[in-house]
N, C-alpha and C positions, 0 to 999 in steps of 0.2 A: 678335738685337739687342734691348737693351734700350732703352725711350725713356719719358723724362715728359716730357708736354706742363704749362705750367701756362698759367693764365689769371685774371685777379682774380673774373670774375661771369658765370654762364649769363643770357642775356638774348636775347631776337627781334632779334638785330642780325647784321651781316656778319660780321662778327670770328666770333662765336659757332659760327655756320654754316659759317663758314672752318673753325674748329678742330675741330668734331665731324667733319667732312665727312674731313678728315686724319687725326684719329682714326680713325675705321672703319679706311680706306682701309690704314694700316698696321698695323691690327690684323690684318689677314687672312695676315702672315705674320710678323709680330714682337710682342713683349709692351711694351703702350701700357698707359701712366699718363697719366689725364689728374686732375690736381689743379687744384681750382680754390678760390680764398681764400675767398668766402664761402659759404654754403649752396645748395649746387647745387638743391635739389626734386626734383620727377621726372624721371630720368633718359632716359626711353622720351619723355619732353614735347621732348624738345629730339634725340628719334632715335639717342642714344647706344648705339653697338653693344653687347650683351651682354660683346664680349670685349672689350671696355674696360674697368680698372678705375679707377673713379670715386673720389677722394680728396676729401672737402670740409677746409677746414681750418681753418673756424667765423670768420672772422676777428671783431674788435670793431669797432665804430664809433671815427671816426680813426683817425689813427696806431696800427698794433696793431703796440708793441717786441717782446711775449713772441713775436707771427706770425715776424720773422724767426728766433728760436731753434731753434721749432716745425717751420716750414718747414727749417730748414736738417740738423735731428735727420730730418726724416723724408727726406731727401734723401739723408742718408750711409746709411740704412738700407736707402733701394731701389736702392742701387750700379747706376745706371741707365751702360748707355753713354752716353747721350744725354740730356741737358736742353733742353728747346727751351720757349723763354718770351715770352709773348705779352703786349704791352702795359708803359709806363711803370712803373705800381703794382706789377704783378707783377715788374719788375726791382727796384724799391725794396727787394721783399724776402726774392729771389733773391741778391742780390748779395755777404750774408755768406758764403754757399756758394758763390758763384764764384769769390768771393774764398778760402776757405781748403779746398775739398774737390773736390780733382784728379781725382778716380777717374772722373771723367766728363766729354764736351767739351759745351761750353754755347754756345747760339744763342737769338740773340734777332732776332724779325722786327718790322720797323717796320711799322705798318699803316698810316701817315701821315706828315708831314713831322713833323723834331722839336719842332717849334715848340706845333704841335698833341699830338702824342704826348704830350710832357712841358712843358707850359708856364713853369717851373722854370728860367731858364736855370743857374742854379748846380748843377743837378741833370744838367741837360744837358752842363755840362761836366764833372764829376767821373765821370760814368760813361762818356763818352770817355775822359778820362782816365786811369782806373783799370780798364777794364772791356773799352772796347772798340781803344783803340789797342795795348793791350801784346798785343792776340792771347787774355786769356783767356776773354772772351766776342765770339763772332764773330757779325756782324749781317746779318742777310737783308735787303733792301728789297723791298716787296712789288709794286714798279712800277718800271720807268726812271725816270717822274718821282718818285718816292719817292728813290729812289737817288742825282738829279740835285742832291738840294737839300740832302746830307748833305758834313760837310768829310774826311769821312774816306772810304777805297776798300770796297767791301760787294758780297756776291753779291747777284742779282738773282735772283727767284724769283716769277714773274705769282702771283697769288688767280685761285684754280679753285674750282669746284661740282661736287660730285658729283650728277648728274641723271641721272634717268629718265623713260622714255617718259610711266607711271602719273603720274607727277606733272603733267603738264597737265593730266589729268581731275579734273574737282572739279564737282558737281549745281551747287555754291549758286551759284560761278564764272559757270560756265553761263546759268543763268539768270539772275543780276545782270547780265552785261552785254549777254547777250538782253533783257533786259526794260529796259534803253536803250535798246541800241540800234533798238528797233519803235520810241519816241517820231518819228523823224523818219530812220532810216534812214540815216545817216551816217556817217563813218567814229568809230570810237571811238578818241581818245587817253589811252593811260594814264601815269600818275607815279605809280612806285613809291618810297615816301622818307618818312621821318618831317616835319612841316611843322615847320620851321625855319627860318633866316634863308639860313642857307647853301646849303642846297637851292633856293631859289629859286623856292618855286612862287607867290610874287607877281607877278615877272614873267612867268610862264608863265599866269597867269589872265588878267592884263592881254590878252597878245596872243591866246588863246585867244577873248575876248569881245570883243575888236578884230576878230578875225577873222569871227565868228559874225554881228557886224554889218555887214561886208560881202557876206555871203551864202554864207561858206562851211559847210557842212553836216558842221558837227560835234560829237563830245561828251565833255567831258576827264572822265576818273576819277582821283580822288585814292585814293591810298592811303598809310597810312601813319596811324602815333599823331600825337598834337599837344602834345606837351612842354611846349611853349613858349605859355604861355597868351595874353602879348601880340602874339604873332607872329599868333596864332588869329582874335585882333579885327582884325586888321587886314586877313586874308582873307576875313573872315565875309560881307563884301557879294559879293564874287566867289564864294562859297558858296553862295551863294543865287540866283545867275542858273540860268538855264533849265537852258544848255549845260553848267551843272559841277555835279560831283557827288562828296562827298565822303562816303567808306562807311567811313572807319575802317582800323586793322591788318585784315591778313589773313592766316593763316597760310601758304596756298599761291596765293602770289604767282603764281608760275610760270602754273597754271592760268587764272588769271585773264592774263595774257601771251598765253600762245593762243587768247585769244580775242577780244583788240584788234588794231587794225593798227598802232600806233606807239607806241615806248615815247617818252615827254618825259623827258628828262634836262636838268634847265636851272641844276644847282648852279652856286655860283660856284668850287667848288672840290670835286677829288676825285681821294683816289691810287691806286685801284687799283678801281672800281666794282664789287663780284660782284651792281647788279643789270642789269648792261650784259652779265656772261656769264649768264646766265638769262634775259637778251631774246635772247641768238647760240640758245641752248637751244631756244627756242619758237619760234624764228622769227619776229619781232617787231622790224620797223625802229626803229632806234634814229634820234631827230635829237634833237640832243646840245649844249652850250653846247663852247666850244674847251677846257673847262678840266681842269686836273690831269694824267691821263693818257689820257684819255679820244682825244686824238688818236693817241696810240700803239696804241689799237685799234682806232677808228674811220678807214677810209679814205674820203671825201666822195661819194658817189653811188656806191660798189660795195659797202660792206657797212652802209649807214646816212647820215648827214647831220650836217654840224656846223655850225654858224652861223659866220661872218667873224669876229665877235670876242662880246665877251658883253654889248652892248648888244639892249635888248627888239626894236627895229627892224631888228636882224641875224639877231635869233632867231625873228621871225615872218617875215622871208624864208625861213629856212630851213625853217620851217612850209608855210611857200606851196610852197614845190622839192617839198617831199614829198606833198605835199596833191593837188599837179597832175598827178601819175604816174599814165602809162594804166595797168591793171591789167595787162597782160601784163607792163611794166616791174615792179611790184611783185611780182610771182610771181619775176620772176628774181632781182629784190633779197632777197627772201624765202629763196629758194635759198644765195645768199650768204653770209646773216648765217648761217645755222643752221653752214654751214662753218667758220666763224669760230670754232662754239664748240669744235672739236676742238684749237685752244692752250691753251685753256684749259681743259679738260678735269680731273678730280682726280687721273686714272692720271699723264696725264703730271708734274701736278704733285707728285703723288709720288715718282716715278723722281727729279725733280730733287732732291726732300729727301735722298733714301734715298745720291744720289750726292753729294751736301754735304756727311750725317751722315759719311760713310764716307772720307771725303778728309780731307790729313792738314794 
């Protein structure tokens, strides 16, 4: 079987690491195109298999009309069984090919609700309309709750991580949250997530230094870019207390994972997390805000922790649940969550693709 993946931009994000991670994964017995709109760079930077062939297709800044031509010439020429198109943008200029060049079935996976996907409603409705209710491009949702908030019926297909053992090990990892954790000997909490509004880690600092001054013995790590420069000023005093420490992106997250006791997840919203299956991976309790889909992987005290609702005073209780656990409790928990990560796994998530592409 033939397959092109497309996607609008290579970038350190979920989405990205979803597609490369599928990429490989079906490289290893079918011929994958992965196209991507703008200037992919290096290709080995972002772990793209050798037998992947890599399509850039230059796009311009704005709206690029000649890109859908372009894309749609190069589409009839790789007579692909398969189209499989990742994100908004990239259907924008997919869709003349959907629209007039049959020789292959086309899927498009939502990685978010549509609201977020395409903020566009007139966009959002013409390509319902034209694209995805007549059947000619058929829609994956990348979560139940992704799935739950769409007007139309769509497969369901969880976001996997293809991981290995090697990737927990990392020197720098290591030693960064060894050389915390000696300051005072505590548990280490980490957040993995670019700072944003949505993510939350304003409330998460809040109760972290709420906590700290009642005496609990602890020490949060941030990680992730900071985008958002106003959002930045507004964490920067909780920046600068003892207990929190913000180190920046990291490439291998993962690593850093195995070597915290507790991942914070404290967004106000999220459809399908891959970095909640990379805490199942590491073994690495999750305590988690109630939101997106997040409770459809998380069960309350057997593989992780979710706050009552997404108030701060819910979510430092649920801080305290987990904060309190005798250590034999946390080793079982520990046990747990790693089990967790076998649904979400990239084989299996493959099997499901390979059994969509192939259904009629």
């Amino acid at each position: 079987m033939k397959i092109v993946e497309i996607m609008p931009v290579m970038e350190v994000c979920g989405v990205t690491r979803f597609v490369v991670d599928l990429c490989n994964r079906l490289a290893q017995e079918h011929e994958v195109v992965l196209v991507v709109l703008y200037r992919a760079g290096n290709a080995q930077h972002y772990g793209i298999s050798p037998k992947v062939q890599l399509v850039e297709m230059n796009k311009c800044r704005g709206f690029d009309w000649k890109l859908c031509k372009r894309l749609r010439n190069r589409l009839r020429e790789e007579k692909a069984d398969v189209v499989h198109i990742h994100s908004a943008s990239a259907l924008n200029y997919t869709a003349a090919a959907v629209m007039t060049l049959r020789q292959s079935r086309y899927f498009y996976t939502l990685h978010s609700e549509p609201s977020f996907e395409n903020p566009s409603l007139l966009g959002r409705l013409l390509t319902e309309h034209f694209l995805f209710r007549p059947g000619r491009c058929r829609t994956i949702a990348n979560s139940r709750f992704t799935a739950q908030s769409l007007s139309y019926s769509s497969s369901v297909i969880d976001l996997a991580r293809e991981l290995k053992e090697h990737q927990l090990e990392d020197k720098q990892a290591e030693e960064t949250i060894s050389h915390i954790r000696q300051r005072h000997k505590g548990a280490i909490l980490l957040s993995v997530a670019n700072l944003t509004p949505v993510k939350n880690q304003l409330m998460l600092c809040r109760a972290v230094r709420n906590l700290a001054r009642r005496g609990y013995n602890i020490e949060l790590v941030l990680i992730g870019k900071a985008p958002d420069e106003s959002y930045f000023k507004q964490l920067l005093p909780f920046l600068r207390h003892p207990r929190i420490h913000y180190i920046g992106p990291r490439k291998k997250a993962a690593a850093y994972m195995a070597q915290a006791d507790f991942l914070c997840l404290s967004s106000q919203t999220e459809s399908g997390p891959l970095v909640l299956i990379e805490a199942f991976f590491a073994g690495l309790i999750p305590i988690c805000t109630p939101c997106g889909d997040v409770p459809n992987k998380i069960c309350h005290g057997e593989n992780g922790f979710i706050s009552a609702n997404m108030t701060e005073k819910a979510y430092t209780q649920a801080l305290e649940t987990a904060l309190r656990l005798p250590e034999e409790k946390c080793n079982h928990l520990r046990a747990k969550v790693r089990e967790s990560y076998k649904k979400y796994s990239m084989a299996n998530c493959t099997a499901k693709h390979l059994q969509l592409f192939n259904s009629k």
